[in-house]
N, C-alpha and C positions, 0 to 999 in steps of 0.2 A: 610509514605504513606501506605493506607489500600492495602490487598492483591489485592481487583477488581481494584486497580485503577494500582497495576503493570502487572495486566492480560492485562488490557485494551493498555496498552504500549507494552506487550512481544507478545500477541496476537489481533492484532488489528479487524483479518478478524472473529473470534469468538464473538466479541463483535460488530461489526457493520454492518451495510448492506451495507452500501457503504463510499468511503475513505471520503467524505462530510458530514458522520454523526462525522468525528471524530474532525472536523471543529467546528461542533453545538453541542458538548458536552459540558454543561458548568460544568462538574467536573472537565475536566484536563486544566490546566495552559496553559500557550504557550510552554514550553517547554515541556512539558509533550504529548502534541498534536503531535509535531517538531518529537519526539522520535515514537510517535506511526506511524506515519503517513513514514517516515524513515523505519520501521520495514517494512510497508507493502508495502513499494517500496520495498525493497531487496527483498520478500518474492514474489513479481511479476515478478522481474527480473530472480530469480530465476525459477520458474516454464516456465515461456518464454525460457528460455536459455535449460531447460530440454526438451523442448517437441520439439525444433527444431528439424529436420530432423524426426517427425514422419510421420506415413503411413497419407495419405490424409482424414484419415476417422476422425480422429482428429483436421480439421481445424477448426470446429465451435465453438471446446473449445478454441483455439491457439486464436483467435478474442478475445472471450470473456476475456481472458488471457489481450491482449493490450488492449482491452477496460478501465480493471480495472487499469490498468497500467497507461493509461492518465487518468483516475478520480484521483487517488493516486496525480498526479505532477500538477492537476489542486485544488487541495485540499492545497497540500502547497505552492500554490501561493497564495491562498486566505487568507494564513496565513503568507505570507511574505517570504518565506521559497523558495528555489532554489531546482529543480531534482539534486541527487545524479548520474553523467549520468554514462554509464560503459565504460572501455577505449575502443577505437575502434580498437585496436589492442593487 
């Protein structure tokens, strides 16, 4: 596997505009897609989870935040693939 194409999996959000570009890439595999697309759900869940309880002036990025969050789990549906969801407790 060439180096851009383990960028393209370790870093999903530096290589594409949105989690549906990583759908219409036809360099990576299904798995390859599985894993990136993976990456950039944890990496959304993450940033979501961090910026809870910020001051109010941070809501328009906390949207845009779950916005990209459902493109991510609407992206590996279209690849077959199920949301990794986070436990609820």
């Amino acid at each position: 596997m060439s180096q851009q194409l383990r960028d393209k999996i370790a870093n999903p959000e530096g290589h594409f505009d949105k989690p549906k570009d990583v759908v219409q890439d036809g360099t990576l595999s299904h798995e390859e897609k599985k894993k990136a697309l993976n990456t950039w759900e944890q990496n959304e869940q993450l940033l979501t989870a961090s910026n809870e309880g910020m001051p109010g002036s941070d809501e328009g990025q906390r949207k845009k935040e779950s916005n990209s969050l459902g493109e991510v789990v609407q992206a590996k549906d279209q690849i077959g693939e199920k949301p990794k969801h986070k436990p609820s407790h």
